[in-house]
C-alpha positions, 0 to 999 in steps of 0.5 A, spaced: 505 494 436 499 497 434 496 502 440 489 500 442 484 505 444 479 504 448 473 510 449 469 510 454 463 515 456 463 519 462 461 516 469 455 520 469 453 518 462 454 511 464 451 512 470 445 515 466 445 509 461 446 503 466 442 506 471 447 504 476 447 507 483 454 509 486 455 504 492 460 508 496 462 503 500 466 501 494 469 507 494 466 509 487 468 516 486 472 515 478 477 518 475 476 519 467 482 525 466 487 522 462 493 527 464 492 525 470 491 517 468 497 518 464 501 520 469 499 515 473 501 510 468 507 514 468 510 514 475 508 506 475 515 505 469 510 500 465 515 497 460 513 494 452 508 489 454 510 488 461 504 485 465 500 490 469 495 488 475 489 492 476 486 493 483 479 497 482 478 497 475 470 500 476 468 502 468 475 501 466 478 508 465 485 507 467 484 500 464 482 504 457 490 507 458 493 501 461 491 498 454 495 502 451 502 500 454 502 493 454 498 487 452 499 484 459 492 485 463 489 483 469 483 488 471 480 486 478 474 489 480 468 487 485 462 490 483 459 485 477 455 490 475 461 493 470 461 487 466 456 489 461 461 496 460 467 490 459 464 487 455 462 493 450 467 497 451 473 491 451 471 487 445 476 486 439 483 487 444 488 481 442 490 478 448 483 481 451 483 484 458 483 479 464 477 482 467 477 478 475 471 480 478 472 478 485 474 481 492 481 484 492 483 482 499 479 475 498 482 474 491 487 468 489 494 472 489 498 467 490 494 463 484 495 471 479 502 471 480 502 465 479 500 465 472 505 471 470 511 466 471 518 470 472 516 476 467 517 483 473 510 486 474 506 493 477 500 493 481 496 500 480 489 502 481 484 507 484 483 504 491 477 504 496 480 508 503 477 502 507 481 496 502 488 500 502 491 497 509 490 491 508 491 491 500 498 494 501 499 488 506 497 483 501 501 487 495 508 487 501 507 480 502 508 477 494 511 472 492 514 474 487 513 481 489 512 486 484 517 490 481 513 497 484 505 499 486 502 506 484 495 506 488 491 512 488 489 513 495 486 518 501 490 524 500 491 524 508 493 517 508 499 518 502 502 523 507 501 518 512 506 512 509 510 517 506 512 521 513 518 523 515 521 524 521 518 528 526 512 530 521 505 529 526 503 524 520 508 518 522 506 513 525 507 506 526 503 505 520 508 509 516 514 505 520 511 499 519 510 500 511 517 503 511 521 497 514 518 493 508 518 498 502 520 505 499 514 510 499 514 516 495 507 520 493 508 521 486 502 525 485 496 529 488 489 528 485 485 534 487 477 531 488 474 535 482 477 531 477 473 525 480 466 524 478 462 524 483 466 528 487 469 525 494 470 529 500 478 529 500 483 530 495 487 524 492 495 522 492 498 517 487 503 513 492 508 509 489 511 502 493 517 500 492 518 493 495 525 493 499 530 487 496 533 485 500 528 487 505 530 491 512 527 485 516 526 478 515 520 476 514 520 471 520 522 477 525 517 482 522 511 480 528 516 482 533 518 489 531 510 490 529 509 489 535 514 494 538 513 499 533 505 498 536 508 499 543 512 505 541 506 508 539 502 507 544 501 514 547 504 518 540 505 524 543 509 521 551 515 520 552 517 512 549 519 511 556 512 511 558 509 510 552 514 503 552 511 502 560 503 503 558 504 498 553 507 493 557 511 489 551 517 490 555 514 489 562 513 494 567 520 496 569 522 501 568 529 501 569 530 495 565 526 499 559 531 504 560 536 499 559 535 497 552 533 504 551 540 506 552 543 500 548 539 503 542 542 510 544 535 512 545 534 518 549 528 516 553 524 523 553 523 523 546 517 521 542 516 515 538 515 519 532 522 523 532 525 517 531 528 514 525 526 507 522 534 506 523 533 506 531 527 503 531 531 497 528 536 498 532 531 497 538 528 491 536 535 488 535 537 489 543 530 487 545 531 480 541 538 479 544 536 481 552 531 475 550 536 470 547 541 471 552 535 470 557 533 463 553 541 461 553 541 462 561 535 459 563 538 452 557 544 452 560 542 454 568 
């Protein structure tokens, strides 16, 4: 197919131009390095006209990269103020890009995906820190999910979701991520490519849904809610971190009990366990409930 090229200005330069304000309560700090674009795209395996959706477009200098690998594009951006830099800078594309200019966390997912049919797409975008929980949440919760997502995102969240074991960045945030997809940072972003530049360098991380996932989706409350408990007092002991909680309740011996059955030491930390026993302890809390539930019916 023919290769459309869509050039824009600096950020500066637009900036200078529009008189636009940075507003950084949208985390307008943007990336106009195409390498590192590039790259991003890369990461994402955009197949011929695969359809891509884009989450905090801002100008359009990832769009202007996205365009030149599938003619399949919905770009979501909050700030209105853009659609004049779309509206120059996008003309004349055949299909033209779908700009959606809405709130991420408010938009219409299920009515998106919904237009794309049974076609495999990816998500990717340059992510505000304060969207990227929630955003992930959304993106993990599709129906049909996407085939991957690669969001740029906070440095020191990336390591965050993408701890191992025994790393003072896991936490139940990473646990709880894990159980429903496979993370992987891809990518670090120094803060000087972006323009203006931001406090903290940037990592690209990619988010590959689990088929079939490790939990089903009608026990995910529950195991939330148990990986939350383990990690009450992250660096105590799961024991008393379990009994601060108070999920399990507050005896002792009983929390002691379903630890063994995991074949968990008592006196470890919730983050040197592995997702596996994390499940595992999950299983034997949900069984000792059953087997209560059928005593209390059959009594």
């Amino acid at each position: 197919m023919d290769v459309p090229k869509v050039y824009l200005p600096s950020p500066n330069q637009l900036r200078a131009e529009l008189g636009l304000k940075q507003r950084r309560g949208h985390g307008q700090c943007f990336l106009d390095h195409h390498r590192t674009l590039d790259r991003i795209l890369d990461v994402a395996r955009i197949s011929d006209d695969m359809p891509v959706i884009e989450v905090g477009a801002g100008p359009g200098y990832l769009t202007a990269r996205i365009v030149r690998r599938t003619r399949q594009v919905w770009a979501i951006e909050v700030d209105e103020r853009f659609r004049q830099v779309h509206q120059e800078y996008f003309v004349g594309l055949e299909p033209p890009v779908c700009f959606l200019y809405s709130d991420a966390l408010r938009l219409n997912w299920a009515e998106l995906v919904g237009r794309l049919g049974d076609q495999p797409y990816v998500v990717v975008g340059n992510i505000p820190y304060q969207i990227t929980s929630p955003l992930i949440e959304i993106l993990l919760h599709l129906d049909p999910l996407p085939q991957r997502s690669v969001l740029l995102v906070q440095y020191e969240f990336a390591q965050r979701l993408a701890a191992r074991p025994g790393r003072r960045a896991y936490g139940a945030l990473t646990v709880k991520t894990a159980l429903m997809a496979r993370i992987e940072q891809v990518l670090f972003v120094p803060r000087r490519l972006f323009q203006p530049r931001p406090r903290v360098d940037a990592a690209a991380i990619r988010i590959e849904p689990r088929r079939p996932p490790l939990v089903e989706p009608a026990r995910l409350p529950a195991v939330f809610s148990l990986v939350e408990a383990c990690f009450v007092q992250r660096r105590k002991k799961i024991i008393n971190s379990l009994l601060q909680s108070g999920r399990l309740g507050q005896d002792r011996r009983t929390i002691l009990s379903f630890l063994e059955q995991a074949a968990i030491d008592p006196g470890r930390r919730a983050e040197t366990l592995a997702i596996e026993e994390f499940l595992k302890l999950s299983e034997v809390v949900e069984r000792s409930k059953q087997t209560e539930v059928n005593e209390t019916t059959y009594s």
